[in-house]
C-alpha distance (Angstrom), angle and dihedral (degrees) to the residues before:
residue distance angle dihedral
X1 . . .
X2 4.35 . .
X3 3.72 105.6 .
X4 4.09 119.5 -172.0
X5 3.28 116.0 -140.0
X6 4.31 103.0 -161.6
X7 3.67 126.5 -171.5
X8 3.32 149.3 178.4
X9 4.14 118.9 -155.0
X10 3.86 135.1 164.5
X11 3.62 103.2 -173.3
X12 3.68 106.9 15.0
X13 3.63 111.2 -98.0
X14 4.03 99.0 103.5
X15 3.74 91.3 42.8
X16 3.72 82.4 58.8
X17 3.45 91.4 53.9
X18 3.80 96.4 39.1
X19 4.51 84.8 51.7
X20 3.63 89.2 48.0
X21 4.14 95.7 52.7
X22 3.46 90.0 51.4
X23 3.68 98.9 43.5
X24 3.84 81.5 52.2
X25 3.94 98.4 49.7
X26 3.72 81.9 48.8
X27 3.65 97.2 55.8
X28 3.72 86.9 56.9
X29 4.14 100.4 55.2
X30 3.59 98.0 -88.1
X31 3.88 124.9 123.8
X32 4.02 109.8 -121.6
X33 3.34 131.8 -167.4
X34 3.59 120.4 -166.5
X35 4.47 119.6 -157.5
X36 3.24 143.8 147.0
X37 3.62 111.5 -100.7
X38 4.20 98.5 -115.3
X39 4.17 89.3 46.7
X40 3.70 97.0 58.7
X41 3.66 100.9 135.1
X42 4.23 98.9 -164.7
X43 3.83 115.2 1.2
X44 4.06 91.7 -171.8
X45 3.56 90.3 66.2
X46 3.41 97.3 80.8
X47 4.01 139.7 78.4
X48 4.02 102.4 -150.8
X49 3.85 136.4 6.0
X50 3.88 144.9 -146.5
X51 3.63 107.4 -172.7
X52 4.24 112.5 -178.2
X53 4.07 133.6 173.2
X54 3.40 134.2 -170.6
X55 3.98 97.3 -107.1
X56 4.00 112.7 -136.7
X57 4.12 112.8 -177.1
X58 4.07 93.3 -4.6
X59 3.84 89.4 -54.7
X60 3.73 132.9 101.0
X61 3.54 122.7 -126.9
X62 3.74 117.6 -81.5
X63 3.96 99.1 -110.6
X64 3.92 88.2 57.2
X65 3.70 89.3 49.5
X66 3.79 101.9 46.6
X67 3.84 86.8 42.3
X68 4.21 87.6 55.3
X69 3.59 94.0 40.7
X70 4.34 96.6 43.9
X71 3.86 80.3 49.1
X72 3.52 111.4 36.9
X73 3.71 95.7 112.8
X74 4.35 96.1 56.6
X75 4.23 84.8 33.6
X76 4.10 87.6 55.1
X77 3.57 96.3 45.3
X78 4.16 104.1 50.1
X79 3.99 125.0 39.0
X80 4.30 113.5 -63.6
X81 3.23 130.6 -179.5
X82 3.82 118.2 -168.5
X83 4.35 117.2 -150.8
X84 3.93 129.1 171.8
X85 3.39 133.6 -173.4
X86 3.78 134.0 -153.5
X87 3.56 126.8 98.1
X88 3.75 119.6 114.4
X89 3.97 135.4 -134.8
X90 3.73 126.7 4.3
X91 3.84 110.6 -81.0
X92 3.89 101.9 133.9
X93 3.89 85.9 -154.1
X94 3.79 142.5 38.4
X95 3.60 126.7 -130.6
X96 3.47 101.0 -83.1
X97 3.70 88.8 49.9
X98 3.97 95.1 -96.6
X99 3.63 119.0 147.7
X100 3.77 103.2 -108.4
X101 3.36 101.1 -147.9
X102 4.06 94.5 54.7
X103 4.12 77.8 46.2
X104 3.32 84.7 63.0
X105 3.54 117.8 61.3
X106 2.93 123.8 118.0
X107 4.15 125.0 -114.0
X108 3.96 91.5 -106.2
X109 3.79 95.7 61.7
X110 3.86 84.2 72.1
X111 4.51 98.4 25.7
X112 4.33 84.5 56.2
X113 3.82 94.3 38.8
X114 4.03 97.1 90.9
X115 3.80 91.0 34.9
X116 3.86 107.4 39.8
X117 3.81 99.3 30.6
X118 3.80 87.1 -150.8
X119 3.85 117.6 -142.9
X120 4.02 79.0 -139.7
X121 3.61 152.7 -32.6
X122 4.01 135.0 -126.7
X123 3.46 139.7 -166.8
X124 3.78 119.8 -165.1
X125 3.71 139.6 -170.8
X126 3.78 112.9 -108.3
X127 3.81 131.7 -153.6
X128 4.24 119.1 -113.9
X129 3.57 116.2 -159.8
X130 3.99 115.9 -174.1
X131 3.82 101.9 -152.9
X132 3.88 83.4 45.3
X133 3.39 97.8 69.5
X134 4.11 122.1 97.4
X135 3.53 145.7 -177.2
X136 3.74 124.3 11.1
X137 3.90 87.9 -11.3
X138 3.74 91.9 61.0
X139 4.11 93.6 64.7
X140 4.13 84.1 52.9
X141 4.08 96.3 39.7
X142 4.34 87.6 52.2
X143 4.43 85.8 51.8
X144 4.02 94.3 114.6
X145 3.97 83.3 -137.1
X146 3.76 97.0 53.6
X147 4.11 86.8 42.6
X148 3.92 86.6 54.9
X149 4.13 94.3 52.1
X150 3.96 106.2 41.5
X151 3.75 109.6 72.0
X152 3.86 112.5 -137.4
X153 3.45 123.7 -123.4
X154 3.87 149.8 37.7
X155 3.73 112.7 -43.1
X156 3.91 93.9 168.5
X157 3.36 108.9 139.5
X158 3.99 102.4 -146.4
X159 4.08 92.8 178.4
X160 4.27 91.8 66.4
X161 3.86 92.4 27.8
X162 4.34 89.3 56.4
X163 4.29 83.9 40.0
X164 3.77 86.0 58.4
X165 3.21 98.8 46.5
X166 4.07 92.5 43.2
X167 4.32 82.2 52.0
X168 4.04 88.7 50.4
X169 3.93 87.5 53.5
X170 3.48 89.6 38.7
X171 3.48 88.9 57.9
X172 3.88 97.2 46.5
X173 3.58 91.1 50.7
X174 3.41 103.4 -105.9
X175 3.96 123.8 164.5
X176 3.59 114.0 -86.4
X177 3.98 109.4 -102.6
X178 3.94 115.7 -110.8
């Protein structure tokens, strides 16, 4: 069984999430292979996909999208599971009570749903570094207010992201880790 994992990431955190999926697929007997979502060189040549963006405004990245969209037919047709990443901190709820992770998925968990038929979707925590950020987001990341309401650091939360993964090779049959 060759499983793609494809991503989409600006500033690292989701590629970190997409590398540790497949490391963890791999540690159970499956093959793995780990790309960025716009340098997939043959998307047929695999038997299951994960396919992940960082999610900016309740929308993945564009790569991620095009990649879903240019392969929707092969992706709707062979096991998929959909992840995002992108909320900061660790409140478990909003402030109208609203589970922020369900808050945050993005708008293609529910545009692929009817096409894809994904095996299952994910939204993680991501990580937010300040001196990390470049180009035009750099002169909004240095405003003192938007410095005051993004918490800093890396909120990935490797225990559920290495369950999913284990439930994705569960689900392809793959050996049970020792």
């Amino acid at each position: 069984m060759k499983a793609l994992v494809a991503y989409d990431s600006k500033y690292g955190a989701t590629e970190g999430i997409a590398e540790r999926i497949g490391e963890r697929l791999r540690s159970r007997g499956l093959e793995a292979d780990v790309t960025r979502a716009g340098h997939v060189p043959d998307a047929n040549a695999y038997d299951a996909y994960v396919v992940g963006s960082a999610s900016y405004e309740s929308n993945w990245r564009k790569d991620a999208r095009a990649f879903v969209k240019h392969h929707a037919d092969v992706l709707a047709t062979h096991p998929t599971w959909l992840f995002s990443s992108g909320p900061l901190g660790t409140e478990t709820v909003d402030k109208e009570g609203k589970d922020v992770l369900k808050g945050a998925e993005p708008r293609q968990f529910a545009e692929l749903a009817d096409r894809l038929h994904p095996k299952g979707t994910q939204v993680f925590r991501g990580a937010y570094h300040h001196d990390e950020v470049r180009g035009a987001d750099r002169v909004i990341a240095w405003l003192p207010a938007v410095r005051d309401i993004l918490p800093e650091g890396d909120f990935r939360d490797w225990a559920a992201i290495d369950a999913w993964a284990d439930s994705i090779a569960d689900e392809l049959g793959a050996p049970a880790s020792e």
